[in-house]
Structures are given as structure tokens and as C-alpha cells.
C-alpha positions as CSV (number, residue, x, y, z in Angstrom):
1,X,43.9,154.8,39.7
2,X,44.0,158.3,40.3
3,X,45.5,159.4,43.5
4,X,42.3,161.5,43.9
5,X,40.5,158.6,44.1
6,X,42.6,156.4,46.6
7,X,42.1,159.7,48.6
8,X,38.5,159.0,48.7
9,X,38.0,155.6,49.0
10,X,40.7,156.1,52.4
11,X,38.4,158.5,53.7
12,X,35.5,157.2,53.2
13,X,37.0,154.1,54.7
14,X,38.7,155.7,57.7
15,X,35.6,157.5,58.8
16,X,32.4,155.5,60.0
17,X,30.0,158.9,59.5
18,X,31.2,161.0,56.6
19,X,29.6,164.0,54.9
20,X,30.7,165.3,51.7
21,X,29.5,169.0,51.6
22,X,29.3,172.5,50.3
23,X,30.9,174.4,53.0
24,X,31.5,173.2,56.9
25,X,28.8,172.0,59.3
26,X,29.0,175.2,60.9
27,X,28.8,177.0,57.9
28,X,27.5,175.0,54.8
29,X,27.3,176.7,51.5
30,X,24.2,175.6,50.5
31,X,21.2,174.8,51.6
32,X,20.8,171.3,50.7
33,X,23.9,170.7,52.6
34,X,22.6,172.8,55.1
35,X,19.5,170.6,55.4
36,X,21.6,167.3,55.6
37,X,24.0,168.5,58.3
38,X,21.0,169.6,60.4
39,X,19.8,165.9,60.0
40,X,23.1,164.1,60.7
41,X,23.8,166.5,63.9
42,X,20.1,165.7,65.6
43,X,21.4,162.1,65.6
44,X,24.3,163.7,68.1
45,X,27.2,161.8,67.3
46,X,30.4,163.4,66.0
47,X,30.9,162.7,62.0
48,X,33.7,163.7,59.4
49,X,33.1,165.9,57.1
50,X,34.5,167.2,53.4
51,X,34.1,170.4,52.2
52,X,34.3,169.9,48.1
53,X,34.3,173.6,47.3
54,X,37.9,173.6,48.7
55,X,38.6,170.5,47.0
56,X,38.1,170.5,43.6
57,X,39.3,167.7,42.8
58,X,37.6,165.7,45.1
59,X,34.2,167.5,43.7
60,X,35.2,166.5,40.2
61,X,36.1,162.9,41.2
62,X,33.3,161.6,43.8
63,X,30.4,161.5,41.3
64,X,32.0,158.9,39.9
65,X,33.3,156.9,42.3
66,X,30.2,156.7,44.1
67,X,27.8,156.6,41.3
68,X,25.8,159.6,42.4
69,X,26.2,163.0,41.1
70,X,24.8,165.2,43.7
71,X,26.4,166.6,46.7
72,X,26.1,166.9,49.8
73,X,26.6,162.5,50.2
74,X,26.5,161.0,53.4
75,X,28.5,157.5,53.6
76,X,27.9,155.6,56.7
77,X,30.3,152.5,56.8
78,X,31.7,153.0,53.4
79,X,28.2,152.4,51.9
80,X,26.5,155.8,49.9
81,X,23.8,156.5,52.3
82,X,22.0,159.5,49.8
83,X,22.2,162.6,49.0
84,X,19.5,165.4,51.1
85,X,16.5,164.4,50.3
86,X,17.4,160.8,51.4
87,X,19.0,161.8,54.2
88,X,16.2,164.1,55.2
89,X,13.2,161.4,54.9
90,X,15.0,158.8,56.6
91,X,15.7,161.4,59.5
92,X,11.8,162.5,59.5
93,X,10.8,158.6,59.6
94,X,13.4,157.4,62.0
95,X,15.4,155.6,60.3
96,X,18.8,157.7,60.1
97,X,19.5,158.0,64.3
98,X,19.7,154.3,64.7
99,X,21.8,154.0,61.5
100,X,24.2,156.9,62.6
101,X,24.1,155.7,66.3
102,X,25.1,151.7,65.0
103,X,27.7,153.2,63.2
104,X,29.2,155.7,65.7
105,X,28.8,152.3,68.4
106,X,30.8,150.1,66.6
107,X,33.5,152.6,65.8
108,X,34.2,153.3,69.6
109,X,34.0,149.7,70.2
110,X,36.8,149.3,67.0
111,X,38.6,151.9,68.8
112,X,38.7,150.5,72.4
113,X,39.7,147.1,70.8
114,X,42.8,148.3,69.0
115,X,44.4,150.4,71.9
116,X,44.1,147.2,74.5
């Protein structure tokens, strides 16, 4: 296995929200990621993010591991939540707040249980 890819699959394990974008939630580089960072941040809970234009080898390799060529990809609990338009529907029916929020919960309660 690539070391490329062990680098994924630990970030995508070590962060309970993660965004893989074009560009920085501040300042995406396109506007699909654009559109999916606007989602993820009305949930208001702090996620990771990876911006594959300065990792091309990441850009190259993610397709593949997660089966979905597309960027930006939002992975909530090491599962492949979508890409934008995903992302964007479940945020306009209600469905992406409580998933973000469950996630971001049990992370702070994973947290508080390993420093007692």
C-alpha cells in the first residue's frame, strides 16, 4: 500500500468531519467546493479539511480509495458522505445538521473520555 494511501485512510480516520476540497474553507477554489463548505459550516461545528490542489498526490489517489471520482467529498465517521450535490440536498432537507452534529457529539465525548 502506497503511503499516499495510509495517509488517507489516517485522516479520514482521525477526523470525525472531513472535507476534501479545492482550496480552503475560507477560500475554496471552486465553486462546487464553495457550495459544500457553505453547507458543512451552517451545521456550526468545526470540521477538517484537505485542500487537494496542494496535494497532488492525495488528488490522484482519493478517487480510488473512496470509489468516487469527484471532489470536493465530505467523510463523516470514515464513511463517504457525497460529493456537492449530495451534500447540498441533504443540507436543504435537513438531513446533514443532525449528521454533522452526531458526529462532532461523539467526538467531544471520545475526547473527554481519553484525557480522564
Amino acid at each position: 500500500m502506497s503511503t499516499t494511501v495510509e495517509n488517507i485512510q489516517r485522516q479520514i480516520s482521525e477526523n470525525p468531519i472531513l472535507i476534501y476540497m479545492k482550496g480552503s474553507p475560507q477560500l475554496p477554489q471552486c465553486g462546487f467546493s464553495a457550495q459544500t463548505v457553505q453547507a458543512l459550516m451552517a451545521c456550526g461545528e468545526r470540521f477538517a479539511f484537505v485542500n487537494v490542489l496542494d496535494n497532488p498526490d492525495i488528488r490522484a489517489e482519493l478517487p480510488k480509495v473512496a470509489n468516487w471520482p469527484t471532489f470536493p467529498q465530505l467523510w463523516v465517521e470514515g464513511e463517504l458522505v457525497g460529493g456537492c450535490d449530495i451534500v447540498v440536498e441533504m443540507h436543504n432537507n435537513g438531513e446533514l445538521e443532525p449528521l454533522v452534529k452526531q458526529a462532532a457529539e461523539r467526538a467531544r465525548q471520545n475526547e473527554e473520555g481519553a484525557s480522564e
